[in-house]
C-alpha positions as CSV (number, residue, x, y, z in Angstrom):
1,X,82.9,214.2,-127.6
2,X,84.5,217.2,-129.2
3,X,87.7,217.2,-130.9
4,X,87.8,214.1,-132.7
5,X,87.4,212.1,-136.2
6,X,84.8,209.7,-136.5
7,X,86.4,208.1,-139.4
8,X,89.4,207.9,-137.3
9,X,87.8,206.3,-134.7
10,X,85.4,203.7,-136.9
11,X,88.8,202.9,-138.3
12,X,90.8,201.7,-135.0
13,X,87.4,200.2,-133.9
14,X,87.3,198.0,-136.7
15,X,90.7,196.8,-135.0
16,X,90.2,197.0,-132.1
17,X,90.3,193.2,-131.4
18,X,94.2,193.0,-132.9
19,X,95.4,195.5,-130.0
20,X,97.2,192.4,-128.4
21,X,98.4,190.5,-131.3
22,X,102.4,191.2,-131.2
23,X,102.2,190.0,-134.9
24,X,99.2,191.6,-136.1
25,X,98.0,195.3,-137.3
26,X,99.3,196.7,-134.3
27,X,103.1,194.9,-133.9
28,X,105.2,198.2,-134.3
29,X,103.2,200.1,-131.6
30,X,104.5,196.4,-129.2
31,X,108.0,196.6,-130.5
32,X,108.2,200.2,-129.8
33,X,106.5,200.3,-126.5
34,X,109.3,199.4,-124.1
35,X,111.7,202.1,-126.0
36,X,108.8,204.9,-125.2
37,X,108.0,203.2,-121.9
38,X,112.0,203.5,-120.7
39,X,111.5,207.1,-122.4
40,X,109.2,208.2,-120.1
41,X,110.7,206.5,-117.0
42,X,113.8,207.9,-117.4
43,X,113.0,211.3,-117.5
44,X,109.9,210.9,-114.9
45,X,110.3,208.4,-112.7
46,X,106.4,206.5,-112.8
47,X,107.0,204.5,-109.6
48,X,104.0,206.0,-107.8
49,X,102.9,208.5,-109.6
50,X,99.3,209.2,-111.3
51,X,99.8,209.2,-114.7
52,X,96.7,209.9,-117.5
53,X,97.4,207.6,-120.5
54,X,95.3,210.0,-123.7
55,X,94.3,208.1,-126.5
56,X,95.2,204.8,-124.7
57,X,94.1,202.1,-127.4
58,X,94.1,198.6,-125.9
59,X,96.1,199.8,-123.5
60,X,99.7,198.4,-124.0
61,X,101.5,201.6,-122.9
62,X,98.9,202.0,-119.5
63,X,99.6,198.0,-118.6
64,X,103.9,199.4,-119.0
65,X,103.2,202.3,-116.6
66,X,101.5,200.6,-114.4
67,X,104.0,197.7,-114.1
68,X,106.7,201.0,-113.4
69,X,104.3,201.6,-110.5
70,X,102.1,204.2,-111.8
71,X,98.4,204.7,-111.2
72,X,97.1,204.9,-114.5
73,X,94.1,206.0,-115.9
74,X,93.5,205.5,-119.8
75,X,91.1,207.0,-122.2
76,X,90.4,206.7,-125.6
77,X,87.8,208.2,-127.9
78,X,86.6,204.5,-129.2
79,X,84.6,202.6,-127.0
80,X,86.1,199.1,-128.7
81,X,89.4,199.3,-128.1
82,X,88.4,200.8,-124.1
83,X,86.6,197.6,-123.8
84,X,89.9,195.6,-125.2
85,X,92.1,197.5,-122.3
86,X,89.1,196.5,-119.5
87,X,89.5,193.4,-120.8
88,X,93.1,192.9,-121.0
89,X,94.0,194.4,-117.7
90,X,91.0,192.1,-116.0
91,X,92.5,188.8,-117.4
92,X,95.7,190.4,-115.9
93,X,95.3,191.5,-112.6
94,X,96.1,195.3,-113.6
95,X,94.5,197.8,-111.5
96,X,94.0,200.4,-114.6
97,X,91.0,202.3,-115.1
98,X,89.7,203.0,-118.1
99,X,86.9,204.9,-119.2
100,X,85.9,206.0,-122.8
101,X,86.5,209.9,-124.2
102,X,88.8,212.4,-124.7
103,X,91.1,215.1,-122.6
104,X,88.7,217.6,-122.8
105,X,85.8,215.9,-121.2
106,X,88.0,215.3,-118.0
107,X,86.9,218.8,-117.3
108,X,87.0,220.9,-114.4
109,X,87.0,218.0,-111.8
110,X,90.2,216.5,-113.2
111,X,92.1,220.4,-113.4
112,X,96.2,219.9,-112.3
113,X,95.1,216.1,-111.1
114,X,98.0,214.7,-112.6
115,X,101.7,213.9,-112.3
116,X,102.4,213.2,-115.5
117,X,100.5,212.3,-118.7
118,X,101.3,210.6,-122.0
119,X,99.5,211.2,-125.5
120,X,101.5,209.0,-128.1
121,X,100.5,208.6,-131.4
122,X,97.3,210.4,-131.1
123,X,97.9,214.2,-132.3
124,X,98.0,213.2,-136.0
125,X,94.9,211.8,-135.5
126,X,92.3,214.7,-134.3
127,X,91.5,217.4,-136.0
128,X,92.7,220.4,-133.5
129,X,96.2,218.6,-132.2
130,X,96.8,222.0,-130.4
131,X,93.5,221.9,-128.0
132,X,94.5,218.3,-127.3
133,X,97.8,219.9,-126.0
134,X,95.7,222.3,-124.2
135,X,93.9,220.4,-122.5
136,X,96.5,218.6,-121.2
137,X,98.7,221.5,-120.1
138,X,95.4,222.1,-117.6
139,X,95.0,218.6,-116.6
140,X,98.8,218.3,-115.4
141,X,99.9,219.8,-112.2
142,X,102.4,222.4,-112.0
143,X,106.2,221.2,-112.6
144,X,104.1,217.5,-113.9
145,X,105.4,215.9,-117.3
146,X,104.0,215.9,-120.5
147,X,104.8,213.4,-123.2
148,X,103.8,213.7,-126.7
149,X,104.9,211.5,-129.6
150,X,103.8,212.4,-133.2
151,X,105.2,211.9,-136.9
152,X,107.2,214.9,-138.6
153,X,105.5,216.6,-141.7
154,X,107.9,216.8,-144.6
155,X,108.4,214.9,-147.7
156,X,110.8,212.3,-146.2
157,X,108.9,211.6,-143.5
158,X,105.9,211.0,-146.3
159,X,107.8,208.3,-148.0
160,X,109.1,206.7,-144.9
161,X,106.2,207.2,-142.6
162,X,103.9,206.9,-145.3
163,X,104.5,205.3,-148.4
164,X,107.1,203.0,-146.8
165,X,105.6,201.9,-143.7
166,X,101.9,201.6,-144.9
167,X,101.8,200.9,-148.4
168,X,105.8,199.0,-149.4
169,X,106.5,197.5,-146.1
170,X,103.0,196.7,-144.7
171,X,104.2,197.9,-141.2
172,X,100.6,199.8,-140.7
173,X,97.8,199.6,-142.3
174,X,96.6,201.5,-145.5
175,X,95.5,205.0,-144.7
176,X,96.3,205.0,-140.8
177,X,98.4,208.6,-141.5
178,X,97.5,211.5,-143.0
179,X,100.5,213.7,-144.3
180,X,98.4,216.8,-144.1
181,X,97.9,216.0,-140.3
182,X,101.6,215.2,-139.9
183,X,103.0,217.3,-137.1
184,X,106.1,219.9,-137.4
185,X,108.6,220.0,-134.1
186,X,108.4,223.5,-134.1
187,X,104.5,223.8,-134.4
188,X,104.2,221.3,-131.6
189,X,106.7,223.1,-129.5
190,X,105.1,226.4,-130.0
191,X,101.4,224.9,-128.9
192,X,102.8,223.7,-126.2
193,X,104.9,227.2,-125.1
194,X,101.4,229.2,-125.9
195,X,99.5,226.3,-123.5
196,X,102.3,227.2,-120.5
197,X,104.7,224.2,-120.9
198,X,108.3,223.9,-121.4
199,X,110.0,222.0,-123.5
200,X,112.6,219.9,-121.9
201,X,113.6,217.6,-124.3
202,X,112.9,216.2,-128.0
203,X,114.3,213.0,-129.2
204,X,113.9,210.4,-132.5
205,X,112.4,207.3,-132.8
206,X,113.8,205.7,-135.8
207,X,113.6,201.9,-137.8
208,X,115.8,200.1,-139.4
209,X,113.9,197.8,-142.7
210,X,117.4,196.3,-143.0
211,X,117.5,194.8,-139.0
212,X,114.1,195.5,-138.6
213,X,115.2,197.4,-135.3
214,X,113.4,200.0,-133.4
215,X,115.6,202.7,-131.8
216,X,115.7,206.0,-130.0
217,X,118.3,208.9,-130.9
218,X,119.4,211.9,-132.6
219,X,116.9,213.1,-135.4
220,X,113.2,213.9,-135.9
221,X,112.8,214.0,-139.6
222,X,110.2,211.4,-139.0
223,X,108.9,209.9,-135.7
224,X,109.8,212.1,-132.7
225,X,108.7,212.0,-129.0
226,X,108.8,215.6,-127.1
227,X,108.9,215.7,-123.0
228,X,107.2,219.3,-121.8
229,X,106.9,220.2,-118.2
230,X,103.8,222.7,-116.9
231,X,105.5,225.9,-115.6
232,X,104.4,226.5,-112.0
């Protein structure tokens, strides 16, 4: 597989068997999903469409598209956490298929094959965020969606996203970010202009330690989510 961080991946395959604890390692990514799932709906309605899931963990965004309807198919560079989703979606009854990689070894055969596709929380995590963008402004089909959510690179976003979430509040754990892989709006919008998509719309995804509330607005200092559209 090209494009990707094996320390990254040893680490999420060491959790891989958390994916589905709501209490666990991987709570924020449950108690955000149905804010990024209503996200996505809203501004491309999943009921029936095919919908390509990158960097799909355990799968708890794919099993919320495919509830909406969709026809999901979800990858992810660790073969744990792929065999958590097959799992999961088995002991289910969700029709998701999952196979193990990355966007760029969809290849030719998979070339404009999709409505719409979804890469959340995964560009701060390979080393060449803009080829991941690439690849899926080719897999998309012309006037198809493309949703990317990512963390803001600047110094509050460090002690929020950072040295708030992961080493004070114990939301994530130790060493899951980066800041030197944190994402500016403006460099993600201008990968995604140079790949042929348009950006539509670019919203916050905030939390509140007082509430302990997840929400969507105004404002990307931190966490944003960007929806692009593949011009024709």
């Amino acid at each position: 597989m090209k494009n990707v961080d094996l320390l990254e991946i040893s680490r999420f395959e060491q959790l891989a068997s958390r994916w589905w604890d709501p209490d666990g390692d991987f709570k924020p990514l449950h108690e955000i999903n149905p804010l990024r799932l209503n996200y996505v709906d809203q501004r491309f309605s999943l009921d029936g469409q095919r919908v390509l899931d990158i960097g799909c963990g355990g799968g708890i965004l794919s099993e919320g598209m495919f509830d909406r309807g969709a026809t999901v198919i979800g990858i992810d560079a660790g073969s744990a956490p792929i065999g958590v989703a097959k799992l999961h979606a088995k002991e289910t009854s969700r029709n998701i298929h999952y196979q193990q990689g990355t966007a760029d070894d969809l290849g030719d055969d998979h070339l404009a094959g999709f409505d719409a596709i979804t890469c959340m929380e995964v560009l701060e995590h390979v080393p060449h965020p803009d080829e991941t963008l690439a690849a899926c402004a080719k897999l998309v089909r012309p006037g198809g969606s493309v949703f990317c959510s990512t963390i803001n690179r600047n110094p509050k976003s460090w002690l929020f996203a950072i040295l708030g979430a992961e080493y004070i509040l114990g939301l994530l754990p130790r060493g899951t970010h980066r800041y030197d892989r944190l994402i500016r709006p403006s460099e993600l919008h201008e990968w995604g202009r140079q790949s042929g998509l348009q950006l539509m719309d670019i919203t916050g995804l905030h939390y509140n330690p007082l509430t302990k509330v997840y929400s969507i607005g105004p404002g990307v200092d931190i966490n944003y989510i960007m929806h692009f559209i593949r011009n024709a």
